[in-house]
DOSEBA-522453 format. One record per residue: residue in three letters; chain; x, y, z of N, C-alpha, C in turn. Coordinates in steps of 0.02 Angstrom, whole numbers, plus 50000, padded with zeros to 5 digits. Example, Ala and Ser with C-alpha at 12.3 -4.5 7.8 and 13.67 -1.06 7.14 Angstrom:
<nodes>
NODE   r c  n.c1  n.c2  n.c3 ca.c1 ca.c2 ca.c3  c.c1  c.c2  c.c3
NODE ALA A 50660 49716 50390 50615 49775 50390 50660 49835 50390
NODE SER A 50642 49888 50354 50684 49947 50357 50645 50002 50394
</nodes>
This chain:
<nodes>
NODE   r c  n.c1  n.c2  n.c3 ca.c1 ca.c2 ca.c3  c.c1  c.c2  c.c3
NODE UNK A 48561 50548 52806 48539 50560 52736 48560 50501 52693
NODE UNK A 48519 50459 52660 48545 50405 52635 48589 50441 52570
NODE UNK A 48614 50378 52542 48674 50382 52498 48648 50362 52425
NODE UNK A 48643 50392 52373 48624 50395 52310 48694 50390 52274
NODE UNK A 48663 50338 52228 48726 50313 52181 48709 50314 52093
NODE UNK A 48715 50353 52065 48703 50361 52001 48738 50329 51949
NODE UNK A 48728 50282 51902 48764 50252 51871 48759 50257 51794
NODE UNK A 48815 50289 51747 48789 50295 51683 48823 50240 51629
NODE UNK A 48792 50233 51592 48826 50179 51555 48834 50214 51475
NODE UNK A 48897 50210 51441 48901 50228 51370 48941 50168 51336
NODE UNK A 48902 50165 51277 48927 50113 51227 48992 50104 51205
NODE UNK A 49007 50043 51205 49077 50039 51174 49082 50054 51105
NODE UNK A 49106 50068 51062 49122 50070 51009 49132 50014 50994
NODE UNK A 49112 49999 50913 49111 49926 50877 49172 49907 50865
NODE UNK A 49205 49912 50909 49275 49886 50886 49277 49794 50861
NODE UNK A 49270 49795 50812 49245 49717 50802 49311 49672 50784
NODE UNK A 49329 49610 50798 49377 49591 50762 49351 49549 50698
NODE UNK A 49393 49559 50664 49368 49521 50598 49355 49464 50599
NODE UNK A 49306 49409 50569 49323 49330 50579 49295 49314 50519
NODE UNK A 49295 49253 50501 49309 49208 50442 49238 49209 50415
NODE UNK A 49214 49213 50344 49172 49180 50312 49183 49086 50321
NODE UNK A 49095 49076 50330 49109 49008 50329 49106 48971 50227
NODE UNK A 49147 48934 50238 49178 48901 50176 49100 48854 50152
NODE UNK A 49077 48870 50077 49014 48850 50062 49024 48770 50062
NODE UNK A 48970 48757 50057 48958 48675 50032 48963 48651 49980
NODE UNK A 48965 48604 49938 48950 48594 49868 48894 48605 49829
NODE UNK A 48835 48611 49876 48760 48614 49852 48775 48682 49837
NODE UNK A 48792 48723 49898 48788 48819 49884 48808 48818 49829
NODE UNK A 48881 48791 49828 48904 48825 49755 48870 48793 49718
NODE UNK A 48853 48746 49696 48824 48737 49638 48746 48762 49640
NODE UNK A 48732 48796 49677 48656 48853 49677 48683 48908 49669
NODE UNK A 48759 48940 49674 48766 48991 49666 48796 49018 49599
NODE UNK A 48803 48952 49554 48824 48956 49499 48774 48965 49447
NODE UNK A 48727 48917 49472 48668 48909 49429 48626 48971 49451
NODE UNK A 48604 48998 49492 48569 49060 49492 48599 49139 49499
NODE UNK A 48661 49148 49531 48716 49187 49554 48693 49213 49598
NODE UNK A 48640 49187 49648 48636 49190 49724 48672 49159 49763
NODE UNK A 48700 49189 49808 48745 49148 49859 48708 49108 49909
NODE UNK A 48703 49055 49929 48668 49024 49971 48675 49053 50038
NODE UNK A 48584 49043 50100 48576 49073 50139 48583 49028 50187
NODE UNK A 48603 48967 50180 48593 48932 50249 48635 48953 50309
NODE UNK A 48619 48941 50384 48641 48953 50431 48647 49031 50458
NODE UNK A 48607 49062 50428 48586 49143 50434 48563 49138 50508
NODE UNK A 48509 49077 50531 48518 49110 50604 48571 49105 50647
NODE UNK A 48604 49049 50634 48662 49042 50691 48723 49095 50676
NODE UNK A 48726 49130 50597 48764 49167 50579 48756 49226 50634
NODE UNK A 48692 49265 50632 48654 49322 50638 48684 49317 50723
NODE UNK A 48677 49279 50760 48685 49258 50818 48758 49249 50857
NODE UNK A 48801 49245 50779 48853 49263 50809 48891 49333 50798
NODE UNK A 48852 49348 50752 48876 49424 50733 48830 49465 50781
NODE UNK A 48778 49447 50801 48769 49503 50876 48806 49503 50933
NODE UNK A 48835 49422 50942 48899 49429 50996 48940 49472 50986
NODE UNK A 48988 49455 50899 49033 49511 50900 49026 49580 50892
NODE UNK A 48958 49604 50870 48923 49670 50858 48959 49708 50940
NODE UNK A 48949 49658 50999 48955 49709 51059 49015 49681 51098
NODE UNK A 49048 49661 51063 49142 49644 51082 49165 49699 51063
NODE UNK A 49222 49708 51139 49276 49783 51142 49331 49765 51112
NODE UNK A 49351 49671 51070 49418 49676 51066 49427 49719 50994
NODE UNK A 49501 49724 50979 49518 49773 50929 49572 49727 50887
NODE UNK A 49591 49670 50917 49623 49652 50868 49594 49584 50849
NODE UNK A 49640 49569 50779 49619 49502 50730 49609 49426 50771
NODE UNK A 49566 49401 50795 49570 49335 50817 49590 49284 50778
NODE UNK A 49651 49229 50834 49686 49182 50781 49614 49139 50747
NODE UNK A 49650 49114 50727 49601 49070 50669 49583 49004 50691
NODE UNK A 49503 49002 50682 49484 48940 50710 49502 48886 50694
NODE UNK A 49540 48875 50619 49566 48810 50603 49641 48849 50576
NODE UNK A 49668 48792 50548 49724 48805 50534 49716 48828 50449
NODE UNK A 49799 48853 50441 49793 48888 50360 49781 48828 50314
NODE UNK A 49806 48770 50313 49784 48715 50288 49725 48694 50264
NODE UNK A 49690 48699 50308 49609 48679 50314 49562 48717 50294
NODE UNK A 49598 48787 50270 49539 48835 50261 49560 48865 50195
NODE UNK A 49602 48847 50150 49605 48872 50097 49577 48828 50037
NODE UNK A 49548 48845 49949 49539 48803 49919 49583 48773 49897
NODE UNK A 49575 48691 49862 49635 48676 49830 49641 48699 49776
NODE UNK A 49711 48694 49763 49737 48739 49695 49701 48712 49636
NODE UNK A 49690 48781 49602 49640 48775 49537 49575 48788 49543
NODE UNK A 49569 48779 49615 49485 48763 49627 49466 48847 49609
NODE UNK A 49501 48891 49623 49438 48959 49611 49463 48967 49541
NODE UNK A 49505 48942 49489 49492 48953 49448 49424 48932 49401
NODE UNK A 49407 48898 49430 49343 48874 49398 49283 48906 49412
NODE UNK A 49283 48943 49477 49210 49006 49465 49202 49035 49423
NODE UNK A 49244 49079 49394 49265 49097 49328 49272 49068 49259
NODE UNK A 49262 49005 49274 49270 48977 49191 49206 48949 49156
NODE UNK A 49196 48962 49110 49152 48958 49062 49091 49002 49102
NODE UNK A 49084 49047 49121 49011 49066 49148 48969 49082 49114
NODE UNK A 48910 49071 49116 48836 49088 49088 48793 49138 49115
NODE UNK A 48833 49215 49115 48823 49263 49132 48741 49270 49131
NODE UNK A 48707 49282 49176 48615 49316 49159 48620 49380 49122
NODE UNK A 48573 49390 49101 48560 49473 49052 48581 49538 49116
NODE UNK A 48583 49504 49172 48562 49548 49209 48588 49533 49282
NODE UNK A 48604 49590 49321 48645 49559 49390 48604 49526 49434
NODE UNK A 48649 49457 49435 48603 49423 49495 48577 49422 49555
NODE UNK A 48613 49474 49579 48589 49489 49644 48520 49527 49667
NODE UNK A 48483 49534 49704 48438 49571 49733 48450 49638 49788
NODE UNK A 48417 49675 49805 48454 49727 49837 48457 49694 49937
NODE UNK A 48407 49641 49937 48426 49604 50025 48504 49594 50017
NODE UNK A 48540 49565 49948 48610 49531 49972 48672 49581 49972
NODE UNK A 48641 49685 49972 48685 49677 50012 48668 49739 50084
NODE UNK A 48622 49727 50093 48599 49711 50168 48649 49683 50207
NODE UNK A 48668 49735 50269 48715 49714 50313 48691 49727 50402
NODE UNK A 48729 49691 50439 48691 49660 50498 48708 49737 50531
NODE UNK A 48749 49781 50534 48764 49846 50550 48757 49893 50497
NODE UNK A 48662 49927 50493 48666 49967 50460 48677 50046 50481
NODE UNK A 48705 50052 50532 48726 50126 50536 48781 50145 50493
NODE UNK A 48751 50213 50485 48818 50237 50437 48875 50220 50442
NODE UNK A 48913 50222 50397 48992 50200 50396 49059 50256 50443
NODE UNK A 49032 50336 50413 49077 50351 50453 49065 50354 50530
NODE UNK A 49032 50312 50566 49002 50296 50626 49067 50244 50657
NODE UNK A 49042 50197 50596 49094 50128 50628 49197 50142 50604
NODE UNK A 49185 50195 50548 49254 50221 50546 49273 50284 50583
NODE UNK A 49255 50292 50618 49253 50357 50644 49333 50387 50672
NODE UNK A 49346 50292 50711 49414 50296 50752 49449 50250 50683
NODE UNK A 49511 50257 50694 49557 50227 50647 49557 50132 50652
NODE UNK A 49578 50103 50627 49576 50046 50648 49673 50018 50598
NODE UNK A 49697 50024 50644 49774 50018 50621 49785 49948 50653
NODE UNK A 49748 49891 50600 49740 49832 50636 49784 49808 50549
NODE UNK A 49810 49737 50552 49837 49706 50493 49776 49663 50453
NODE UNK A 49747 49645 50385 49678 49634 50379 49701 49569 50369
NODE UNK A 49763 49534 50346 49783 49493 50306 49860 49484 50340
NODE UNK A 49887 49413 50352 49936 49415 50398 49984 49424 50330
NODE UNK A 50074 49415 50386 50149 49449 50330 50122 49404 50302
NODE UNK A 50124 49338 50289 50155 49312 50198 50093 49321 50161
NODE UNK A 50029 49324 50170 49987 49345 50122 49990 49429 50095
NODE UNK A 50004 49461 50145 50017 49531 50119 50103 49539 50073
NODE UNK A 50155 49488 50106 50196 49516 50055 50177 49453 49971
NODE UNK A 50151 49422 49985 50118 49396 49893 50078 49430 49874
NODE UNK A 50018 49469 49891 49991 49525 49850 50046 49579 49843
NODE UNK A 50104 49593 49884 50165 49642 49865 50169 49618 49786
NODE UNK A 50204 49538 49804 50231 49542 49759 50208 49524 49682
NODE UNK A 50118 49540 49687 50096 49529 49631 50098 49608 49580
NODE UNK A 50073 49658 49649 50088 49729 49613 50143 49744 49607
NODE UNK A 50184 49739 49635 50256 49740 49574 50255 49722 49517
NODE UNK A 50237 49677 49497 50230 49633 49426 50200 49682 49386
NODE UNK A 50154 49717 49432 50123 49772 49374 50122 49837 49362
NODE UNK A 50195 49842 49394 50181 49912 49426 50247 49947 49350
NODE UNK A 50289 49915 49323 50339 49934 49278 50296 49948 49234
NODE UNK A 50225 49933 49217 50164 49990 49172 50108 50023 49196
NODE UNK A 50115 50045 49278 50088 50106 49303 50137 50155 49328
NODE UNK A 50111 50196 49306 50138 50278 49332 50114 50295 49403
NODE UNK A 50034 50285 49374 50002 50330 49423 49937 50266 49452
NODE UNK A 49930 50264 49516 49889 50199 49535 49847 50229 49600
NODE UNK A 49805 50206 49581 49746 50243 49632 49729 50175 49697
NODE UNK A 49712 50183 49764 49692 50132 49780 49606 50155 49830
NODE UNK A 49581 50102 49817 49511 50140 49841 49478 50079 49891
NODE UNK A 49455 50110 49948 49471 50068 50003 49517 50084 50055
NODE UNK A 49560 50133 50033 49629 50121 50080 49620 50134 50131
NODE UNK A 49676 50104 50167 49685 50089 50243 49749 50113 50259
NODE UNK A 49773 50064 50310 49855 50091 50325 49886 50050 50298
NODE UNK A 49899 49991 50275 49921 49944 50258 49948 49948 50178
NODE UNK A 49993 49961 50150 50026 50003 50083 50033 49952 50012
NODE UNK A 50041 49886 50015 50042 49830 49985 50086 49853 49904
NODE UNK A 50118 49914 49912 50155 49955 49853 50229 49962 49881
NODE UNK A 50269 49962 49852 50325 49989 49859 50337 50075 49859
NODE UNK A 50391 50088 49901 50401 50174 49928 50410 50210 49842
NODE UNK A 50449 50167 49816 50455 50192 49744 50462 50155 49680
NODE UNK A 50453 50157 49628 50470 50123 49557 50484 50174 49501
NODE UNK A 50530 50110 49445 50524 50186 49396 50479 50190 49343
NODE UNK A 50463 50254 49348 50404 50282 49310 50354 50305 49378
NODE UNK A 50351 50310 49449 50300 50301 49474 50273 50394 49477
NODE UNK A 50230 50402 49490 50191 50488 49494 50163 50471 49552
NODE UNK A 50100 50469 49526 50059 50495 49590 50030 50417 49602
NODE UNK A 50027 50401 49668 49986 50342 49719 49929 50394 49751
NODE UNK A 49877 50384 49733 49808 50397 49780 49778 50364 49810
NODE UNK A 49773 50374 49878 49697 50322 49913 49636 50380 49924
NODE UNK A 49562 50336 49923 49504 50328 49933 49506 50303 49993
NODE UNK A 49467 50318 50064 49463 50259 50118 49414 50325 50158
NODE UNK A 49412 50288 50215 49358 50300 50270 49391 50343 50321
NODE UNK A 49448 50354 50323 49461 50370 50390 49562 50404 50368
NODE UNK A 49540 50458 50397 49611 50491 50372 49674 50456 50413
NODE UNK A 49648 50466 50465 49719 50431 50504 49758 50350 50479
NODE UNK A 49708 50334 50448 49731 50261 50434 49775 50282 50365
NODE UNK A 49757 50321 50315 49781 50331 50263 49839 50390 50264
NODE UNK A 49845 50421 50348 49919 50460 50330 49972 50419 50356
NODE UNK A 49932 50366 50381 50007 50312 50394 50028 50285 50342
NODE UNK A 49985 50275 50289 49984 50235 50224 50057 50255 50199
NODE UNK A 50145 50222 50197 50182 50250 50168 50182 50244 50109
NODE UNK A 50157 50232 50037 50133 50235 49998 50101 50265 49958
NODE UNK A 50052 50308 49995 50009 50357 49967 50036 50451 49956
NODE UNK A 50067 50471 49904 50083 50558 49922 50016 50583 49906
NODE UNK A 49927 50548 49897 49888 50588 49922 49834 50547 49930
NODE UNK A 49771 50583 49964 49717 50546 49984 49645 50599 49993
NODE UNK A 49586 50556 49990 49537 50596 49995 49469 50535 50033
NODE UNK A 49469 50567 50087 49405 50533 50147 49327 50534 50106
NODE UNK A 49318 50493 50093 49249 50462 50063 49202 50417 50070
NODE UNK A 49144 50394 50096 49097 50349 50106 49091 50330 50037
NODE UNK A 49089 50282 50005 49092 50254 49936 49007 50225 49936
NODE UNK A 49005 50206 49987 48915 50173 50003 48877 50237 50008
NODE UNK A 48884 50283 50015 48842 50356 50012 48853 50377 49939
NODE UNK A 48916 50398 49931 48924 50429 49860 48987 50386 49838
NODE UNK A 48970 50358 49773 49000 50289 49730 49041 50339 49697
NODE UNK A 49043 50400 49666 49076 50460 49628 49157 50455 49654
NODE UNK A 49204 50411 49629 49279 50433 49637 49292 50503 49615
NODE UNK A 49342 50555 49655 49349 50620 49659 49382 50627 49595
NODE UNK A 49399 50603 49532 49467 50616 49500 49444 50599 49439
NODE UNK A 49470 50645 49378 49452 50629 49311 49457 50571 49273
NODE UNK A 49421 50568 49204 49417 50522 49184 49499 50502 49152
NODE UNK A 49509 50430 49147 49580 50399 49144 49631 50441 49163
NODE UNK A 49640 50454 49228 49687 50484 49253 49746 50401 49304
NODE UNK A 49719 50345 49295 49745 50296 49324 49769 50242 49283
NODE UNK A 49821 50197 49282 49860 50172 49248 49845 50097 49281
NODE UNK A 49815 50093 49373 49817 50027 49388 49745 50060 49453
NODE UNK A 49713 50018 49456 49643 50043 49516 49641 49977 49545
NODE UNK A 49673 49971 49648 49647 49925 49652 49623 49928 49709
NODE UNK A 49573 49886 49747 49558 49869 49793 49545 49810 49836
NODE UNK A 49585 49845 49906 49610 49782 49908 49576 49751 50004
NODE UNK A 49555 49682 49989 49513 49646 50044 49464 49702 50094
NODE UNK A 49415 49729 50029 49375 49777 50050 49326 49781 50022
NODE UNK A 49317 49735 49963 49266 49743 49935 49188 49707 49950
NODE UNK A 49192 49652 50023 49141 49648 50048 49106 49696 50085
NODE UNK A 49132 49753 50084 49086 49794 50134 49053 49865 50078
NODE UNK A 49049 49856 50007 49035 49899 49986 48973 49866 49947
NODE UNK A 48924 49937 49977 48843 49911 49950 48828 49949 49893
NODE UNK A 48866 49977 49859 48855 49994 49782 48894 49961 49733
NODE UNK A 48907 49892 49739 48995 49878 49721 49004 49906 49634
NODE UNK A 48939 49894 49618 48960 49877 49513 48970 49966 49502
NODE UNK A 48925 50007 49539 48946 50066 49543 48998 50099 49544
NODE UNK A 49039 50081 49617 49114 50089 49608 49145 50058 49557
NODE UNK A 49146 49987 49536 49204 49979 49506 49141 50015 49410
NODE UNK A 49116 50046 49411 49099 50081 49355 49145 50142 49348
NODE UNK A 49130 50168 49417 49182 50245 49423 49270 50214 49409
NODE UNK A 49282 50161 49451 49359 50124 49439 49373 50123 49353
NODE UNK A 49309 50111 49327 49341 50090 49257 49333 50162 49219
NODE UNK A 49294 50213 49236 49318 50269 49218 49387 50316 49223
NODE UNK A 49393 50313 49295 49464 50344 49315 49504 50305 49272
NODE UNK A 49500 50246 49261 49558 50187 49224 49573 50213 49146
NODE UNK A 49649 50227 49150 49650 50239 49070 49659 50182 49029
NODE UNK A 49649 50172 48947 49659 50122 48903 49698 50064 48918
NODE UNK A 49679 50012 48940 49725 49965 48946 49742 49935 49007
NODE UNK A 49728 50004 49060 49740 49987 49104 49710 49924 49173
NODE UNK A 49710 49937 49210 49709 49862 49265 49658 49883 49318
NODE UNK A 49598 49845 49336 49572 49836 49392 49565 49794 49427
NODE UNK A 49589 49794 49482 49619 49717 49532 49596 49729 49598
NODE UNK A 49568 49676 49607 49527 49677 49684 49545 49620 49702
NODE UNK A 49574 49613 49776 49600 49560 49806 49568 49552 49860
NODE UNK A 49561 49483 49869 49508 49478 49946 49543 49398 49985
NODE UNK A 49518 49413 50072 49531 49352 50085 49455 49335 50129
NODE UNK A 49490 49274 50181 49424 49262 50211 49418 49295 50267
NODE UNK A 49449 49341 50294 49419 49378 50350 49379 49439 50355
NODE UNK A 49331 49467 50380 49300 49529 50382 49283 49563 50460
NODE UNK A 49248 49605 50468 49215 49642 50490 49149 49621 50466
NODE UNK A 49112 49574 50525 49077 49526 50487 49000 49577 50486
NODE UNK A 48997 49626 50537 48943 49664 50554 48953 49716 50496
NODE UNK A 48969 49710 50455 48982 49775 50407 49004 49735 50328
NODE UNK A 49005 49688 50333 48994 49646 50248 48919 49632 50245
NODE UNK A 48916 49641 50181 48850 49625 50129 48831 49563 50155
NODE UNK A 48765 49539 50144 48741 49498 50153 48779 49438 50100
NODE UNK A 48778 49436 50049 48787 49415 49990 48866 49360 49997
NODE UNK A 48901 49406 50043 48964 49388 50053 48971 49360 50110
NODE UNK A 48931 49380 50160 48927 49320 50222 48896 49256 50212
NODE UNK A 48863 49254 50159 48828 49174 50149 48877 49137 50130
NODE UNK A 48917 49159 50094 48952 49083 50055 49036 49098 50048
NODE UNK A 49080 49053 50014 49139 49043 50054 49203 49074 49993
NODE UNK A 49238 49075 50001 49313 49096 49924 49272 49089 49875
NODE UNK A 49256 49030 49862 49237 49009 49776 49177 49043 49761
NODE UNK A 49146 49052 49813 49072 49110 49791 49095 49182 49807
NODE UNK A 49152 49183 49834 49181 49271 49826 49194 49277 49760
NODE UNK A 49248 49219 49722 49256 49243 49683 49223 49264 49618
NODE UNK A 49157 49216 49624 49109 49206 49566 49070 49306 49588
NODE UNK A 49062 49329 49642 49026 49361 49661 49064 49437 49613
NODE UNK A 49153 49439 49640 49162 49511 49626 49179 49500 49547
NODE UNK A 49190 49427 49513 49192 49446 49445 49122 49443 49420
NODE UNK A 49079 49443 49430 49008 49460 49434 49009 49569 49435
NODE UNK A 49020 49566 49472 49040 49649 49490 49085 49653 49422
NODE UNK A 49104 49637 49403 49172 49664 49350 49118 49639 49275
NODE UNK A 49116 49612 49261 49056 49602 49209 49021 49644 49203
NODE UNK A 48972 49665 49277 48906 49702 49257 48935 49778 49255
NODE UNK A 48975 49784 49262 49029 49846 49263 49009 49872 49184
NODE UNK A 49027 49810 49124 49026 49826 49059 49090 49871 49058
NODE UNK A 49106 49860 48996 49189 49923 48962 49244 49895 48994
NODE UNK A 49237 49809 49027 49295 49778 49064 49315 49719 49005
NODE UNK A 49373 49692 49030 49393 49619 48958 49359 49574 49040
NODE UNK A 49336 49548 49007 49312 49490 49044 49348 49442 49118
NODE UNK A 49331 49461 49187 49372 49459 49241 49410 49370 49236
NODE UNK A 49461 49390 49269 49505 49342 49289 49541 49312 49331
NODE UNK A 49552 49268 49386 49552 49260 49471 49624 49214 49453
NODE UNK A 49655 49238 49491 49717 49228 49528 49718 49221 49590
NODE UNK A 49773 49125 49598 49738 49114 49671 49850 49126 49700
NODE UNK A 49831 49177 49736 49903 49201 49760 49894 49159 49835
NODE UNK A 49859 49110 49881 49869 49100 49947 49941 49059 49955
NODE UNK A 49986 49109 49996 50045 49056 50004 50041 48995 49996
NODE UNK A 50084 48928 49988 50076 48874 49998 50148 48834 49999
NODE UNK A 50147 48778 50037 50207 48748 50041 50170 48676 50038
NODE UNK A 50217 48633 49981 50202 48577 49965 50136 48547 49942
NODE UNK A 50102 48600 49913 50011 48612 49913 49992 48615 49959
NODE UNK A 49999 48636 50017 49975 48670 50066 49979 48739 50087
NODE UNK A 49909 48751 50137 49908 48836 50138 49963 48842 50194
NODE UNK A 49992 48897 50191 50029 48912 50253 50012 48989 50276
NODE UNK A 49947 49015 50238 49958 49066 50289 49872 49085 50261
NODE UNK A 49838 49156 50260 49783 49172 50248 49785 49169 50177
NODE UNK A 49701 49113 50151 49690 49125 50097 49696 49187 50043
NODE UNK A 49707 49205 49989 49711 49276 49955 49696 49266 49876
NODE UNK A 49640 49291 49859 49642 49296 49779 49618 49354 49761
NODE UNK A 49654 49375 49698 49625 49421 49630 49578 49418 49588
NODE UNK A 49536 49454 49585 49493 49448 49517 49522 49508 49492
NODE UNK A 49539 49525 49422 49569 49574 49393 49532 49580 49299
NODE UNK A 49543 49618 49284 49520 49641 49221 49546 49697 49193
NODE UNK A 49533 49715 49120 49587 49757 49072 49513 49796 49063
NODE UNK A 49540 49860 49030 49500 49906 49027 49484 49907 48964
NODE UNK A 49444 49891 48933 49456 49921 48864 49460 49966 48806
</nodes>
């Protein structure tokens, strides 16, 4: 009786590792200033490599193709996306840029936890130690996005309540930081769970390329936000490249940053955004993963 061999095959899960936006040109940026489109070049060879990593099993962060040196801007330089801008009546973007190369639902690709680091130690403890700075006038600080990764201290005085927003519970009961949380697709429903100015500081943090309603959320951010208070979004150059916006895979820091204070503008009821370039550095050099703020006051 011959021998029958049945063979089934099931998909890996997108366990993707994050990798680098490529760093724009001088032409991009200066097309992305003048129109507030991010430039599209190299979309096919992009597309081509994000189907490689689309069906990679690894799970963790790949080192970095160049060194920290080489891949950060020089100092000052993102302050100038931000300076003097000539805002349009109207948001520049189109709804292709934020079109992403993995459009299945989100809680698909969050389904399993991903208790990976997004941002290595010395860039995560300088965003520490920027929310400290602001934390002696929050009580109560919401973070939306969250993950496992806490970028808060266990306690301060005056502190109440820490909330996260995020995708995936397991990542956020490791969160030591958080005494509460609530599982939400923000790209389905933009609606933060929690009344109006019930938050003293709203931030989010190296997450805001993967959200395709962004001016939405940070609309709801500036609601939850009481008088005065702070909205701070910090980003670097690595992603989950199958699950960022189009908008944000084209072009490099200096068009991130023009992009989410763009988001903070069309927001309206914000003081006008402002970028802080926190990437470690020794001797003007980078020494570890790029990191900046765009931040704004509520009014």
């Amino acid at each position: 009786m011959p021998l029958t061999i049945t063979f089934t095959f099931v998909a890996a899960p997108p366990l993707l590792p994050p990798f680098r936006s490529r760093r724009p040109t001088p032409a991009s940026r200066t097309l992305l200033r003048a129109s507030g489109q991010p430039s599209q070049q190299h979309s096919t060879s992009r597309r081509a490599l994000l189907h490689l990593a689309s069906i990679s099993v690894l799970s963790t962060i790949l080192p970095a193709p160049s060194s920290p040196a080489t891949r950060c801007l020089p100092e000052g330089a993102a302050v100038t996306a931000l300076t003097d801008v000539a805002w349009p009546p109207s948001m520049p973007f189109a709804a292709s840029d934020f079109a992403r190369f993995d459009e299945r639902p989100d809680d698909v690709f969050y389904s399993f936890p991903r208790l990976v680091r997004h941002i290595d130690g010395p860039a995560v403890a300088a965003l520490g130690s920027y929310y400290r700075s602001l934390l002696p006038m929050a009580s109560d600080v919401l973070d939306v996005c969250a993950s496992v990764e806490a970028y808060l201290p266990g306690q301060w005085p005056g502190r109440r309540v820490v909330a996260g927003v995020g995708m995936n519970e397991v990542e956020m009961q490791q969160n030591p930081a958080l005494n509460e949380f609530a599982v939400r697709d923000l790209n389905v429903n933009p609606k933060l769970p929690y009344p109006d100015e019930s938050f003293d500081l709203v931030m989010c943090n190296v997450s805001i390329d993967y959200l395709t309603k962004p001016v939405q959320v940070v609309q709801e951010m500036r609601r939850v936000l009481r008088k005065g208070g702070k909205v701070a979004i910090s980003f670097s150059d690595r992603v989950f490249g199958t699950k960022a916006v189009s908008a944000w895979m084209s072009g490099g820091d200096q068009d991130h940053v023009y992009i989410v204070g763009a988001y903070l503008h069309y927001a309206r009821g914000l003081a006008e955004p402002k970028v802080l370039d926190l990437t470690p550095r020794k001797g003007g050099k980078c020494t570890s993963d790029p990191l900046y703020v765009v931040q704004a006051t509520k009014l």
